[in-house]
C-alpha positions as CSV (number, residue, x, y, z in Angstrom):
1,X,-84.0,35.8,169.0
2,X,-81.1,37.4,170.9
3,X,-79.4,34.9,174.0
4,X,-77.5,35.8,176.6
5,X,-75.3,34.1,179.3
6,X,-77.1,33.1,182.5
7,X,-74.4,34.5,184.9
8,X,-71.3,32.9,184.7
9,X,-72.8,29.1,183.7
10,X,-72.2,27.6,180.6
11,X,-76.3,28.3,179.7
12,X,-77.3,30.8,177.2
13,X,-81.1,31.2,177.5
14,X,-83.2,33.2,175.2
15,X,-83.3,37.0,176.2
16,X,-87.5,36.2,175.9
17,X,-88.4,33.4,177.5
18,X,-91.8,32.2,179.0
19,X,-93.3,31.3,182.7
20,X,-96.1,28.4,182.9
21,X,-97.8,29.7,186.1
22,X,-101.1,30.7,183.8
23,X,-100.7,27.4,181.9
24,X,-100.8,25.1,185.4
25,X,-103.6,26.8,187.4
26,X,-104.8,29.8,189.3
27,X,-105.5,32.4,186.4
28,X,-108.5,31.3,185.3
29,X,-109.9,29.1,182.6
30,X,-106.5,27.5,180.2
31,X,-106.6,25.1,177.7
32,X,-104.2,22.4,177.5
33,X,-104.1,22.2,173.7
34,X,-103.7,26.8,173.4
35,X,-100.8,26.2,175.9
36,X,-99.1,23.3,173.6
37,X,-99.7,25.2,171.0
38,X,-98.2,28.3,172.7
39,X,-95.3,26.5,174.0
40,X,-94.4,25.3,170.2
41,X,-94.7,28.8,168.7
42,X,-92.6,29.9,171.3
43,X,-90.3,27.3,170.4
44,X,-90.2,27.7,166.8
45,X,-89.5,31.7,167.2
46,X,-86.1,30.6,168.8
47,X,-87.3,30.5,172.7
48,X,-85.2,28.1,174.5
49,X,-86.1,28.4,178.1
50,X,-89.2,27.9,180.4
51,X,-90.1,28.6,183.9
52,X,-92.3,26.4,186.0
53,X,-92.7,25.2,189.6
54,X,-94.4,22.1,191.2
55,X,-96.7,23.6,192.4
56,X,-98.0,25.8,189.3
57,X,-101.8,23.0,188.6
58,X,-100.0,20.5,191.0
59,X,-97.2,20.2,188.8
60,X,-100.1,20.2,185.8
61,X,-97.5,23.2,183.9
62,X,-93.9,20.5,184.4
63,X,-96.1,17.5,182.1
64,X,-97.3,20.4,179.5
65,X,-93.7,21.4,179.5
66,X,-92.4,17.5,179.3
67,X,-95.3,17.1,176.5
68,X,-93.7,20.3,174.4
69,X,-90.0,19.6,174.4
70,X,-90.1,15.8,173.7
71,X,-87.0,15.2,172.1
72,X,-85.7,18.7,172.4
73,X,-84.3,18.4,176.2
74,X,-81.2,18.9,175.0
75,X,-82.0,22.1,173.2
76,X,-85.0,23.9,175.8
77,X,-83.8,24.8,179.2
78,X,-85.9,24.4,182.3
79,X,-85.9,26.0,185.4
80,X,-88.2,24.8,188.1
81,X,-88.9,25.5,191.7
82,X,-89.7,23.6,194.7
83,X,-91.0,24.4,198.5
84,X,-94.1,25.5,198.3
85,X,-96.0,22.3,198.1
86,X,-94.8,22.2,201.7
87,X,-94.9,24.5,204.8
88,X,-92.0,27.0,203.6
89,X,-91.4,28.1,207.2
90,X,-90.9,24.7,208.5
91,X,-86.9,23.6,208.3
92,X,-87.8,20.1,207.4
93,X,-89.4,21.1,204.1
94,X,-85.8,22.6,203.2
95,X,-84.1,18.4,204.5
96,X,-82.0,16.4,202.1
97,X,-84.9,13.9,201.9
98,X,-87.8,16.6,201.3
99,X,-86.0,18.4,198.5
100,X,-84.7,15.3,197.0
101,X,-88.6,13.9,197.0
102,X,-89.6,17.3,195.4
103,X,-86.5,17.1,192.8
104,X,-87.3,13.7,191.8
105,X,-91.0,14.5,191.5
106,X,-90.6,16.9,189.3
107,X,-88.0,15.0,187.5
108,X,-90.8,12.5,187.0
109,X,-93.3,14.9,185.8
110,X,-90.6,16.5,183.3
111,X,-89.5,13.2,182.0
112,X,-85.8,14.3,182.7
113,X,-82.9,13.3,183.9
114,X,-81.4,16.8,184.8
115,X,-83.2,20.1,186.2
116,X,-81.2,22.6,184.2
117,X,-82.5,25.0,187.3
118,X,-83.7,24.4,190.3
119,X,-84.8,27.4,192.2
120,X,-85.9,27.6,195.9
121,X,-89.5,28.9,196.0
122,X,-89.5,32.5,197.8
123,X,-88.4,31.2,201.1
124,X,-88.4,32.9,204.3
125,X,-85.3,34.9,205.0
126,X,-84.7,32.7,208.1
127,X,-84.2,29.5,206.2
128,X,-82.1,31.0,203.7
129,X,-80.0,32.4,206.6
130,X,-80.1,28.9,208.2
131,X,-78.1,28.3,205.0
132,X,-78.6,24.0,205.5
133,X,-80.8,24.1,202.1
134,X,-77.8,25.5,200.2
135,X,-75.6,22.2,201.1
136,X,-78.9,20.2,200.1
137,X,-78.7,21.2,196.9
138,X,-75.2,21.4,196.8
139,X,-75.7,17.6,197.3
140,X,-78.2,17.4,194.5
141,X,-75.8,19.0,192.0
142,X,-72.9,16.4,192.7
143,X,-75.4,13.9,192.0
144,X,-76.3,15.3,188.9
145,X,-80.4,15.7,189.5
146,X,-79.6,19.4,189.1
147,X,-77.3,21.3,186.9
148,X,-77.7,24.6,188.5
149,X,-79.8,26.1,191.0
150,X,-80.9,29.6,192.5
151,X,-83.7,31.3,194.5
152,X,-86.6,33.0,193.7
153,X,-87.0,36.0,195.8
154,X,-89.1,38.4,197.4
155,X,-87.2,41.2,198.6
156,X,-84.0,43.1,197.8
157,X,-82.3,42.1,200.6
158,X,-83.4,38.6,199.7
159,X,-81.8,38.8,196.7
160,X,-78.1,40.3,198.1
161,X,-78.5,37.5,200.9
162,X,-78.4,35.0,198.6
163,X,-75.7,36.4,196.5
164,X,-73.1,36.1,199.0
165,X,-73.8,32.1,198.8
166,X,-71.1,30.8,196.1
167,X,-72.9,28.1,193.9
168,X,-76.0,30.3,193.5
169,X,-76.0,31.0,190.2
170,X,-79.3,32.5,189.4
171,X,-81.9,35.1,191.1
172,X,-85.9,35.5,189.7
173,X,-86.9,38.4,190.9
174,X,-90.0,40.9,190.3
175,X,-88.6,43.3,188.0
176,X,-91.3,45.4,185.7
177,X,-91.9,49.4,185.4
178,X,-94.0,49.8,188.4
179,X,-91.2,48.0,190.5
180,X,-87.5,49.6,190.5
181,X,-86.2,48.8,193.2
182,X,-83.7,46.4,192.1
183,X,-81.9,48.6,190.0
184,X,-80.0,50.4,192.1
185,X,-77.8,47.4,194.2
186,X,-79.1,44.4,193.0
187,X,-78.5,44.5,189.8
188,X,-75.3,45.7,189.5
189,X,-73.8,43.7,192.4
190,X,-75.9,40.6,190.5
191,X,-73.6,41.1,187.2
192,X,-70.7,41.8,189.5
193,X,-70.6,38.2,190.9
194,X,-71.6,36.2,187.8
195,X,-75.5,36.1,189.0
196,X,-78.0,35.6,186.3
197,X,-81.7,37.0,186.6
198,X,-84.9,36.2,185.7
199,X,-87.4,39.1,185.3
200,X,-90.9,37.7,186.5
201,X,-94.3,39.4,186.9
202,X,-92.8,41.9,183.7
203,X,-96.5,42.7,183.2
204,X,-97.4,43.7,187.0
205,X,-100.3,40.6,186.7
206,X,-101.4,42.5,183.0
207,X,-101.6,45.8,184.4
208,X,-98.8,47.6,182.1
209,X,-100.5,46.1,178.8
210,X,-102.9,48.5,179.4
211,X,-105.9,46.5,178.7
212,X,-107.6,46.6,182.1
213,X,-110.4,49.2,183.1
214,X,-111.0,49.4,187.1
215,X,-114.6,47.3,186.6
216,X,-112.2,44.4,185.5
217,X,-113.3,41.2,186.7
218,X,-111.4,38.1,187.4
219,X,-112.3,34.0,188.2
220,X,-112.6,32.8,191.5
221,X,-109.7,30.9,190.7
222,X,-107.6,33.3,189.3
223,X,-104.9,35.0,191.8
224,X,-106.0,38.4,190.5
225,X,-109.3,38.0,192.8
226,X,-108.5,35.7,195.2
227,X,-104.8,37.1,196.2
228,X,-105.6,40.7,195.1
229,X,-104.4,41.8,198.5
230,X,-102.4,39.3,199.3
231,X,-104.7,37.3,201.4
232,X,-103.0,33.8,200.0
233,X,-99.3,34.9,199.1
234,X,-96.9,38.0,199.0
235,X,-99.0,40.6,197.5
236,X,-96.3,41.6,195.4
237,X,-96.8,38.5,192.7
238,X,-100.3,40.2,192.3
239,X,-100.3,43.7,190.4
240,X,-96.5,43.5,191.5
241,X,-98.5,44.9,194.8
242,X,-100.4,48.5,193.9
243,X,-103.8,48.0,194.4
244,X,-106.2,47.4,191.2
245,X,-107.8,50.1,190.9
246,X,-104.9,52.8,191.3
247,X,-102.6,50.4,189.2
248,X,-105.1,50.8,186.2
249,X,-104.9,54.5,186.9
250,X,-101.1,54.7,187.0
251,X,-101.1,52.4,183.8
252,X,-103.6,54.6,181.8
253,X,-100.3,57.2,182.5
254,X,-97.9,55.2,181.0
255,X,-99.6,54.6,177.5
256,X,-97.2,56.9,175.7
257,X,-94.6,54.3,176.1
258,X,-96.7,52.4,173.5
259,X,-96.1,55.1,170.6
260,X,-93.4,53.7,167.7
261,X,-93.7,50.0,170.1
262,X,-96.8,48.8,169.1
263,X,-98.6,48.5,172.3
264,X,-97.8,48.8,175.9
265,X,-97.0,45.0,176.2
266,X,-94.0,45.3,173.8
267,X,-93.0,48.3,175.6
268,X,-93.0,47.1,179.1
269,X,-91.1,43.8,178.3
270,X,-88.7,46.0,176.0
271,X,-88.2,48.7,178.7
272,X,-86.9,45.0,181.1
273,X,-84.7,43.6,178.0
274,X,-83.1,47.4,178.0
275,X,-81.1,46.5,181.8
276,X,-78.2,44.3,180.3
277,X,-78.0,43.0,183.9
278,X,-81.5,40.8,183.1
279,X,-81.0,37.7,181.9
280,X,-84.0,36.8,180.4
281,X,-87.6,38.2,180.9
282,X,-90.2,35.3,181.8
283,X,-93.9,36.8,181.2
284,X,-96.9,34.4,181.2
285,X,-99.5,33.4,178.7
286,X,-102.6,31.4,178.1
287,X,-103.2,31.8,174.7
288,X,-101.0,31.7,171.1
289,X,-101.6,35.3,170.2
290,X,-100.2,36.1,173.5
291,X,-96.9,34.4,172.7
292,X,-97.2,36.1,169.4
293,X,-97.4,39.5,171.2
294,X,-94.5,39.2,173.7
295,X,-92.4,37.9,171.6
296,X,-92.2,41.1,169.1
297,X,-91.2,43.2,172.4
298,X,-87.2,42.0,171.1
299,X,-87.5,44.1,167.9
300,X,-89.2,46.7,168.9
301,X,-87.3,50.2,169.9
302,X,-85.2,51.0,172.7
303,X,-86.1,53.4,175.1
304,X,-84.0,56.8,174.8
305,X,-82.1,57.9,177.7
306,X,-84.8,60.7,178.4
307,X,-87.6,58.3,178.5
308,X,-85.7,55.7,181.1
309,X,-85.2,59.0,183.4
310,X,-89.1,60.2,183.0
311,X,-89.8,56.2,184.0
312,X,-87.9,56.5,186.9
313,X,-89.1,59.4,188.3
314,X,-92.6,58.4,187.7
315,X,-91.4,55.3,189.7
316,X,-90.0,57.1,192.7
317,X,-93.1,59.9,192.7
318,X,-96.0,58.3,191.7
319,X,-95.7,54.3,191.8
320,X,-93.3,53.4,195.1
321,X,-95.3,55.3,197.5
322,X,-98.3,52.6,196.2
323,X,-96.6,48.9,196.6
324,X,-97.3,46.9,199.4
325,X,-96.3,44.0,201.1
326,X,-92.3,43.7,201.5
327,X,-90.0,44.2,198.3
């Protein structure tokens, strides 16, 4: 496993790491004892850093994760992320006594003394402008509750908002082949200041493993139905926000970035690991063989110059004119 530096903090995370959002709730069926098992082999294979959020089960996905490191806290980083349990546009979610409630929650649910990250959970651009959450967690930090924290963004302008803030030290943003857009400011000014990021949705909701036909169906509960347009949540953290049916087409395109990889999952996390700007890449998983799977994407084969420039322009011609929602 390679590691690199989260920004300019003292944390050096696994370049593959993992998000728990399948393993809480809202993808469908999970089992407790797959993800504990995931979560070890993930582990063992020199993982050292997780994802989660309160609100991923109800905070179900922070006790898996409190369950899986016993007696490793020291060694497995967590980041975690807090405001949605709440109303997100509502200042008072964002108090000194709200966030500390949610910190210490979580804390709870962890069995930790310190949140190695604490992220602010894709917050409206107002509150974030308000800027009082910033000296909340400022707050939370001196107290030691928090080691570091950061935001978790929707939009590029989000993102270069929240980079002009000094003790953020850490963007999650959705970074995969069908959305670009952060390469050409973001990133660069990201690594610039000393920013880390954290590639979510790197599979576009399983589109880019190529395994999906357009008669897929998904479980009430799973976000790919019920969010599939983003009735529920920015549309964007489903199918990274191209319709279903045109993203399976557009991902049936892309299968030659499979050849001398393995298989289109390698591929799409490798083509993410292959920006030096990322920090670490954080795709889901349910199952062992899943873990198995994503992890191989750090040994398989770069992508050549020529095949970064054919992905790019089959961003800007065939993918961008597809995404909505705000990004």
């Amino acid at each position: 496993m390679n590691y690199r530096q989260l920004g300019d903090t003292e944390l050096k995370v696994s370049e593959l790491s993992f998000g728990t959002w399948a393993i809480g709730g809202s993808w469908g069926k999970s089992s407790d004892q797959e993800a504990l098992k995931g979560l070890e082999k993930a582990m063992d294979a020199g993982v050292n850093f997780f994802d989660t959020a309160d609100v991923y089960g109800d905070g179900h996905s922070e006790e898996l994760l409190a369950k899986a490191t016993k007696g490793k806290e020291d060694k497995i980083h967590i980041a975690t992320k807090f405001c949605r349990a709440g109303d997100i546009f509502d200042p008072e979610t964002y108090s000194e006594k709200a966030v500390t409630e949610y910190c210490e929650a979580s804390l709870k649910r962890l069995k930790r003394e310190t949140i190695d990250l604490y992220q602010i959970h894709c917050p409206p651009m107002e509150i974030l402008k308000d800027g009082r959450v910033f000296e909340v967690l400022d707050k939370l930090q001196q107290q030691g509750k928090i080691r570091h924290y950061g935001v978790s963004v929707e939009t590029v302008e989000e993102g270069l908002f929240c980079l002009e803030q000094e003790n953020v030290k850490a963007l999650q943003v959705i970074f995969n082949i069908f959305r670009q857009k952060a390469v050409t400011e973001l990133l660069p000014q990201a690594k610039e200041k000393g920013v880390g990021i954290l590639a979510r949705v790197p599979l576009a909701s399983g589109l880019l493993t190529g395994k999906f036909t357009k008669v897929a169906k998904f479980e009430e509960d799973d976000h790919r139905n019920f969010n599939k347009d983003g009735e529920h949540f920015n549309v964007g953290e489903t199918f990274a926000g191209v319709e279903f049916s045109k993203g399976v087409e557009l991902s049936e395109q892309l299968k030659w970035i499979a050849e001398g990889r393995g298989n289109m999952t390698r591929a799409a996390l490798r083509w993410i690991l292959d920006h030096e700007e990322i920090t670490t890449v954080i795709p889901g998983f349910k199952t062992v063989k899943q873990v198995e799977d994503n992890l191989q994407a750090t040994e398989v084969p770069h992508f050549s110059e020529a095949e970064l420039k054919k992905l790019t322009d089959f961003y800007h011609h065939d993918i961008h004119p597809n995404i909505r929602g705000v990004y």
